[in-house]
N, C-alpha and C positions, 0 to 999 in steps of 0.2 A: 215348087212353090216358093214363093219371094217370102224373105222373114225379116229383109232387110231392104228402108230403100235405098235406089241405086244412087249417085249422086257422082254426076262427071265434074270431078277438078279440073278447070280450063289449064292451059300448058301455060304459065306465065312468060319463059322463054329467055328467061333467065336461071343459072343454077347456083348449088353452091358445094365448097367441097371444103374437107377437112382441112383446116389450117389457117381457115377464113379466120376474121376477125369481126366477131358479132356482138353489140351493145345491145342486151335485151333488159326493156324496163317497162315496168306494170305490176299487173296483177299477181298473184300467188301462182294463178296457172304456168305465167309466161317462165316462173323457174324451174317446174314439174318438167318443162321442153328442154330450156337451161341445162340442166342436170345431165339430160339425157346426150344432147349435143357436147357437152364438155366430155363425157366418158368418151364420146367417137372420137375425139381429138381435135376438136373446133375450137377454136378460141374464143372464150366467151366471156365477157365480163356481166354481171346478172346486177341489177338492181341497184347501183352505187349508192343511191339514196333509201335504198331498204324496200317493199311491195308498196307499190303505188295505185291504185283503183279508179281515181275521175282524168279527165283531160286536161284538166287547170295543173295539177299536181303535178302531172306528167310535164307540161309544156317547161313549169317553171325550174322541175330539175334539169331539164335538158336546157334550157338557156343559161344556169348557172353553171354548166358543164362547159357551153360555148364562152363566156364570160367570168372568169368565175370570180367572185368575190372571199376574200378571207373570212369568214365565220368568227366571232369574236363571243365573250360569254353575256355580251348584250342579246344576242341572237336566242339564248337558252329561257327557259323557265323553269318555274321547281314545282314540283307537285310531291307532297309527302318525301320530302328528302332526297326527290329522285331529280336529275336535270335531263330536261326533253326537248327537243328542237320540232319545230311545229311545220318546217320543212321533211322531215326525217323521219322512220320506221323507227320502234321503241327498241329494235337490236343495236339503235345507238346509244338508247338512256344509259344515266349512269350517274353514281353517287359522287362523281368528284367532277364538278364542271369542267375544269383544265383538261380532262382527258376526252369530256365528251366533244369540247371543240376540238382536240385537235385529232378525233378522231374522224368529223366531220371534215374538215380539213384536206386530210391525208384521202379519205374518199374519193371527194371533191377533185384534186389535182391528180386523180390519177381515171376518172371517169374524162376527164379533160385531154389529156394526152391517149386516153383509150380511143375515144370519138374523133379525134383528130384522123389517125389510121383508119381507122374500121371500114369494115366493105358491107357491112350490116347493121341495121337499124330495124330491132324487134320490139313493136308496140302491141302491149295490149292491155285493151281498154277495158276493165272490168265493171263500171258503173255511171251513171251521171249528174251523182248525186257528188254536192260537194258541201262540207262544211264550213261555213264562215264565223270567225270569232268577234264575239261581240262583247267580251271585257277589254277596253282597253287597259288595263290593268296588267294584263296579260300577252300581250302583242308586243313582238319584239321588234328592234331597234331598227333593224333591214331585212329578216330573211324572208318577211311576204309583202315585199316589195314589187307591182307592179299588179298588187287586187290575186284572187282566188280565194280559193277555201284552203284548212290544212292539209297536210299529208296523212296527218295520223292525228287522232283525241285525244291518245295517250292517257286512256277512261279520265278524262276532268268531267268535272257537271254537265251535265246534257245543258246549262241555263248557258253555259259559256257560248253557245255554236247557235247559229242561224241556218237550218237546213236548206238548201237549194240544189234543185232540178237543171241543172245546165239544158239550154234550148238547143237544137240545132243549129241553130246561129252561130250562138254562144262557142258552140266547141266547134265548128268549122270555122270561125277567128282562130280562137286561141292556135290550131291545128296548123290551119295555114300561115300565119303570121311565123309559128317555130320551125314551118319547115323551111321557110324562106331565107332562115338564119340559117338554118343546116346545111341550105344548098351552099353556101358562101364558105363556112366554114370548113367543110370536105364535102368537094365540090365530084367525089370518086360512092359519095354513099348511096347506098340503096337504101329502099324502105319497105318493110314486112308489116303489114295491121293485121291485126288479129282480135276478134272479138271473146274473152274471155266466158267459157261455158259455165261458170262457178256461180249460182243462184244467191241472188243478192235480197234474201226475205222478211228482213228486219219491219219491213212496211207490206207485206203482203206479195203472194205473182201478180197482181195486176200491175204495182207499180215497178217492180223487176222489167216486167215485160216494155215498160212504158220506157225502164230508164236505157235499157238495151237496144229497143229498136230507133233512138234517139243517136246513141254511136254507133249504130249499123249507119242509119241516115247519111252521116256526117262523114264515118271515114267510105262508103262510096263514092258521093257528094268530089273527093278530094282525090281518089284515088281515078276516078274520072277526068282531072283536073290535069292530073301530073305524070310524065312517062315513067319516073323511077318511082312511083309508089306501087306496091303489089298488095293483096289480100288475101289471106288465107283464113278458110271457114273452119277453124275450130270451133267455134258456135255451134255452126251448124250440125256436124257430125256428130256431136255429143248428142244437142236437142232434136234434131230431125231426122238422124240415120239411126244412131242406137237408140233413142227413145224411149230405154227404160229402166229401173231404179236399180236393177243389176249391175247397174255401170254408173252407180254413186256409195259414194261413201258410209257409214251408220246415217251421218245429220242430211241425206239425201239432200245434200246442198253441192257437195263438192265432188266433180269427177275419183272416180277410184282408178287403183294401179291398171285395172285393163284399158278402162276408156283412156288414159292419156296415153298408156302402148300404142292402142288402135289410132290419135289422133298424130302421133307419134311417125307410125310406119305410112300412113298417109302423106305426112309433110316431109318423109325422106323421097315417095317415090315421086312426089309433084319436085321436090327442088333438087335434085342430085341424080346425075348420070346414075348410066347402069353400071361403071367402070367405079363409080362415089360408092354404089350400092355395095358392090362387091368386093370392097376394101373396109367398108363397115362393117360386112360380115365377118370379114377376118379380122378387126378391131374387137368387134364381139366376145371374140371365142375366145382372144386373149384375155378379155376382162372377165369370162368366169374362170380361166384357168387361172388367175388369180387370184378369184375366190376358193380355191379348191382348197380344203385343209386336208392333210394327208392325218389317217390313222399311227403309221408307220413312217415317222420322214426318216429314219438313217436306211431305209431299203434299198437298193439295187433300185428296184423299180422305181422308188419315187427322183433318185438320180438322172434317171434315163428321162421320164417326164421332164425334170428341169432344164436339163440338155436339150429334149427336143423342140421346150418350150422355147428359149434360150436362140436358137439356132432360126427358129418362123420367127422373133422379133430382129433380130439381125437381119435377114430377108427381107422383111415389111422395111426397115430404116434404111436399108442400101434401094429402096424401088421410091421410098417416099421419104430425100432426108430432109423437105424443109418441115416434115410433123417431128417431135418432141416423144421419142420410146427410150426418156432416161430410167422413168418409174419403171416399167418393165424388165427392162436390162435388168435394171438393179435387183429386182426380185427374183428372176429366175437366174441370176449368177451364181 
């Protein structure tokens, strides 16, 4: 009896393997992936400009990455003593401007130099709703420069923001227009879309549903368009293979620890050899034997442990030395 349905991931025909160098920027989802590939040993930079949700948002940190302009404290605003940048996630705010620009800054020129290298480009789109500000009062000097909505609210007055529904149009411009910069600027990247499974219910499922199958639209639409664009359905396998509240969080909004596992081991076996796979698994084993707290550390036993651990990280770094096993060493020395 089928409890689950089946769902074939086409071969994209491309892979990837530990060492790469992956720029992934979006949604909350796309770091829950993040997290997981930085543990395998992937090089990963996550989110330069903090969790981003619509395609406006996305397009314009990735053109300030390919361009980037200096951030100055014209760019900030203050909210209750705090300064927030209307480009940026609120893990930039912060009570003393001078640090929050130059922590935007410091970002900024190293998502630059990160992208420039990179063999990977991870999008995902989590919404298509975008806010647009409508005090000028409040709109800074250059940083939403060239139209969109913000990044972040940074909770100001709901009266600040003009809600908008990106069309399909809308965000196959925006999309195309930034890839076309991307192809220019590293002319070696690839591109990953992924639709974000994280229910967006502020406005009800109908309009979730509405604003989702809006960037399904758009990035097939593109991915259609382009040889180095790929798609992966994390969407789907959350909503149409697991299917059920088992595999959400308490605010049954947000995938839980198994469904990103599940969507996890799936986007290992579509993009990474069986030779990628089977190096991961021995990456694995050393990251719980990491976690291992010994009862007993001055034993015989737990020696030997450290030794044997000690001995498979020296093996893995002499078979694989362009990966980084300095943390390891260092621990089981």
């Amino acid at each position: 009896m089928e409890l689950m349905l089946p769902v074939q991931i086409p071969d994209p025909g491309v892979r990837m393997a530990p060492g790469e160098r992956i720029l992934s920027i979006g949604s909350c989802f796309t770091e829950h992936i993040g997290n997981a590939l930085q543990e395998l040993k992937f090089q990963v930079l996550q989110n330069p400009n903090g969790i981003l949700f619509d395609p406006a948002s996305v397009c314009r940190s990735l053109q300030s990455y390919i361009d980037p302009q200096p951030y100055a404290r014209s760019d900030l605003f203050e909210l209750n003593g705090v300064w927030h940048s209307w480009n940026h996630h609120s893990r930039f705010s912060g009570t003393n401007a001078d640090a929050v620009v130059a922590g935007l800054n410091e970002a900024q020129t190293r998502a630059h130099g990160f992208l420039k290298e990179a063999d990977w480009l991870i999008i995902t789109l989590g919404s298509s709703f975008s806010y647009r500000l409508q005090q000028a009062a409040v709109k800074p000097a250059q940083s939403l420069a060239g139209g969109g909505g913000v990044a972040n609210c940074h909770r100001a007055p709901g009266t600040w923001f003009c809600k908008h529904m990106l069309g399909i149009d809308e965000t196959v411009e925006l999309l195309d227009n930034t890839l076309h910069r991307l192809f220019r600027f590293n002319p070696q990247l690839k591109f990953l879309f992924t639709i974000s499974p994280v229910r967006h219910i502020r406005d009800g499922v109908v309009e979730n549903n509405r604003s989702k199958a809006r960037l399904l639209e758009a990035v097939h639409h593109l991915v259609g368009k382009f040889d180095r664009l790929y798609y992966f359905p994390s969407y789907e396998l959350v909503v149409d293979v697991l299917r059920d509240y088992r595999f959400y969080a308490e605010d049954l909004v947000h995938p839980n620890y198994l469904a990103t596992g599940f969507v996890l081991e799936k986007f290992l076996e579509t993009y990474c050899t069986p030779e990628t796979r089977r190096l991961i698994e021995e990456i694995r084993k050393l990251n719980i034997a990491r976690k291992h707290r010994p009862n007993f550390p001055d034993t015989r036993a737990h020696r030997d442990f450290l030794r044997a651990q000690f001995e498979k990280v020296q093996e893995l770094q002499g078979r694989y030395p362009g990966l980084d096993f300095g943390a390891e060493l260092a621990h089981f020395s």
